[in-house]
C-alpha positions as CSV (number, residue, x, y, z in Angstrom):
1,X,-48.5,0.4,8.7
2,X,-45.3,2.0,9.8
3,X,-45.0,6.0,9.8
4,X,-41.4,5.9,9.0
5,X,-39.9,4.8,5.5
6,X,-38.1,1.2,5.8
7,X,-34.8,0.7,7.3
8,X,-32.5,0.3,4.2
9,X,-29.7,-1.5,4.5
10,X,-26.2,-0.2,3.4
11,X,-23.6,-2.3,2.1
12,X,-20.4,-1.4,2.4
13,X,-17.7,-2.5,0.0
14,X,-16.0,-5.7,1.1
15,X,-12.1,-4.8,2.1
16,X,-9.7,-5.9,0.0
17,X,-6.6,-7.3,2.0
18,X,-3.2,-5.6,0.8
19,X,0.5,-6.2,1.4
20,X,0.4,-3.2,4.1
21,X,-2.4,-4.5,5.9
22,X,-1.6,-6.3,9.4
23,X,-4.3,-9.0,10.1
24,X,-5.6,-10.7,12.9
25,X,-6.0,-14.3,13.5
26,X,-3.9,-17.4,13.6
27,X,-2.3,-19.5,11.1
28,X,0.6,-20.0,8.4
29,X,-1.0,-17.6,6.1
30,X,-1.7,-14.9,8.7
31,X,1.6,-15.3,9.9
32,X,3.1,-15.0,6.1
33,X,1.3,-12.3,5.3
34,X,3.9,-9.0,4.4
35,X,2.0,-7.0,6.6
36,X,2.2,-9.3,9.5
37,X,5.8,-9.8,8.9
38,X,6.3,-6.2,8.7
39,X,4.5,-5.4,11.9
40,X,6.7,-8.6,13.7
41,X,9.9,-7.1,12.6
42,X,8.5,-3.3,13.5
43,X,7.3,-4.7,16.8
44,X,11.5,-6.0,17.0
45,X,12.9,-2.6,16.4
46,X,11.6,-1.8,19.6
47,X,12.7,-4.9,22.0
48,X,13.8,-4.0,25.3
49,X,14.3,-6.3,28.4
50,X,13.0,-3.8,30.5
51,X,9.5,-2.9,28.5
52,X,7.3,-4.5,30.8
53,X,8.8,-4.0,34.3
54,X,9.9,-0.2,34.1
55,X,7.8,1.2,30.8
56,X,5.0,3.0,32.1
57,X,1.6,2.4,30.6
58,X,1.8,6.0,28.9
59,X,5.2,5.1,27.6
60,X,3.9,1.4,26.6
61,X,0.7,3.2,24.4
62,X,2.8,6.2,23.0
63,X,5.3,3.5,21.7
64,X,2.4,0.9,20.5
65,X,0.9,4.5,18.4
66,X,4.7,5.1,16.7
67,X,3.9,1.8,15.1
68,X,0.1,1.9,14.6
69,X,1.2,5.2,13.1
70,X,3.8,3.9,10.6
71,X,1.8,1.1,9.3
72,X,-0.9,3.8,8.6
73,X,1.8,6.1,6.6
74,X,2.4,3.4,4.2
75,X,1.4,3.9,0.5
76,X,-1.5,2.3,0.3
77,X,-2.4,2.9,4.1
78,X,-1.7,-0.1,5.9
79,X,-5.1,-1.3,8.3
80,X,-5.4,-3.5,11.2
81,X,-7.9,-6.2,10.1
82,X,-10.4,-8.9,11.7
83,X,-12.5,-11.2,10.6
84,X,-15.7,-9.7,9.9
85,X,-18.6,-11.6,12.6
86,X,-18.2,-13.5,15.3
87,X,-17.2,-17.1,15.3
88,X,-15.9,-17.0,11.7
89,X,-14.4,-19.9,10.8
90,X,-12.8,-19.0,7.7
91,X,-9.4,-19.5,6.7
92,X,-6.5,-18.3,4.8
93,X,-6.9,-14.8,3.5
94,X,-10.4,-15.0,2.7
95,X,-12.9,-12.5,4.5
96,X,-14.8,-10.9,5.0
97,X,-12.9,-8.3,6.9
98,X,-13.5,-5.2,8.7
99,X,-11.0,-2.5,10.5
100,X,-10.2,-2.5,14.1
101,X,-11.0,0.8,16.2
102,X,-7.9,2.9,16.8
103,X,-8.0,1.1,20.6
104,X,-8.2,-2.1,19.4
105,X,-5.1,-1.5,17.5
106,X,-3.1,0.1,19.8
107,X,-4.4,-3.1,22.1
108,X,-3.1,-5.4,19.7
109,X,0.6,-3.9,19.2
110,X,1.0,-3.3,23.3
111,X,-0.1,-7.1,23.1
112,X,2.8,-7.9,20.3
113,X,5.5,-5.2,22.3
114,X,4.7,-7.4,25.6
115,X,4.9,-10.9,23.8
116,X,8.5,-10.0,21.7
117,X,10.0,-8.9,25.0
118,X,9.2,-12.2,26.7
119,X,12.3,-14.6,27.1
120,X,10.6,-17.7,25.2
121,X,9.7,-15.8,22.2
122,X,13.0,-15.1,21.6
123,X,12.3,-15.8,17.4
124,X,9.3,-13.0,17.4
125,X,10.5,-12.6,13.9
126,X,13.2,-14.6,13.5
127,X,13.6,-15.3,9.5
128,X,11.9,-12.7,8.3
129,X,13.3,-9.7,6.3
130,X,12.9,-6.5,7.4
131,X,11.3,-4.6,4.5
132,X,12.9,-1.2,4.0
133,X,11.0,1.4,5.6
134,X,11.6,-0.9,8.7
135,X,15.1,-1.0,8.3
136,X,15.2,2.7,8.0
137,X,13.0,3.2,11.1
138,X,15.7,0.9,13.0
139,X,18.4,2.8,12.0
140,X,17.1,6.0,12.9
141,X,16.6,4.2,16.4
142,X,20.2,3.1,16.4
143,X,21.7,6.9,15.7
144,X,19.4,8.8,18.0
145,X,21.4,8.4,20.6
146,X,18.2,7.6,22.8
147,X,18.2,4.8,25.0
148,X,14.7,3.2,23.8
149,X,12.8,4.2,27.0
150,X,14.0,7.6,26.8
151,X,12.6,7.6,23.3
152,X,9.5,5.9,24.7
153,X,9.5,8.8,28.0
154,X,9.7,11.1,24.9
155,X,6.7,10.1,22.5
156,X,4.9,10.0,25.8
157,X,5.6,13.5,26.7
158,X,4.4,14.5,22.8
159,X,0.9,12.6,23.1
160,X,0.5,14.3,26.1
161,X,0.2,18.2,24.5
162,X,-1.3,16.7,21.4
């Protein structure tokens, strides 16, 4: 007989998936989902020819955390999701689902800023409608006056004393 008391084993509440969220996988649904189509069209604002050959990788991450940032201002908070498991065949919107770590999700947006700079994804997010907090976040872009690597330079410089 054991000295110590049973391991118990604690549930956590399954996540329920909201319009905010921005999920992983593949698929029509995934790719419909607002929150995907948000991040795509987020992911846009920042497009520049030159991200991957004269960014640096502190630029690349500071601009990959302005966006993992505003998805998790939203109201509700929007989350980066996976499936929950490994090999989990499941399909549509149906989980379970847990949260990626803050790396992951920075991982995943330097991933999306690489692939909507690349010549043969040229319709990243073509046909979808930016929402409006995105449209306000690319106007803000548009009268800064900030070439987008400057801005990039910039929020590099600020993660840097935070």
């Amino acid at each position: 007989m054991s000295r110590y008391p049973p391991h118990q084993q604690y549930s956590k509440p399954p996540i329920v998936v909201t319009d905010n969220d921005v999920l992983s996988g593949r698929g029509v649904n995934i790719a419909a989902h607002p929150g995907n189509e948000r991040f795509r069209t987020l992911v846009t604002t920042r497009a520049d020819a030159s991200y991957c050959e004269t960014y640096s990788a502190t630029e690349k991450k500071a601009v990959a955390e302005e966006i993992v940032r505003h998805i998790a201002s939203l109201e509700p908070s929007g989350r980066f999701l996976k499936r929950e498991g490994r090999g989990q065949v499941s399909r549509g919107l149906n989980g379970p689902w847990e949260e990626l770590s803050r790396r992951e999700s920075i991982k995943k947006t330097c991933q999306a800023l690489r692939d909507c700079n690349r010549s043969d994804r040229a319709t990243y997010a073509h046909g979808v409608a930016a929402p409006t907090d995105v449209k306000a976040v690319a106007e803000e872009l548009a009268t800064s006056g900030l070439a987008l690597k400057d801005r990039a330079a910039r929020a590099a410089e600020e993660c840097a004393v935070e």
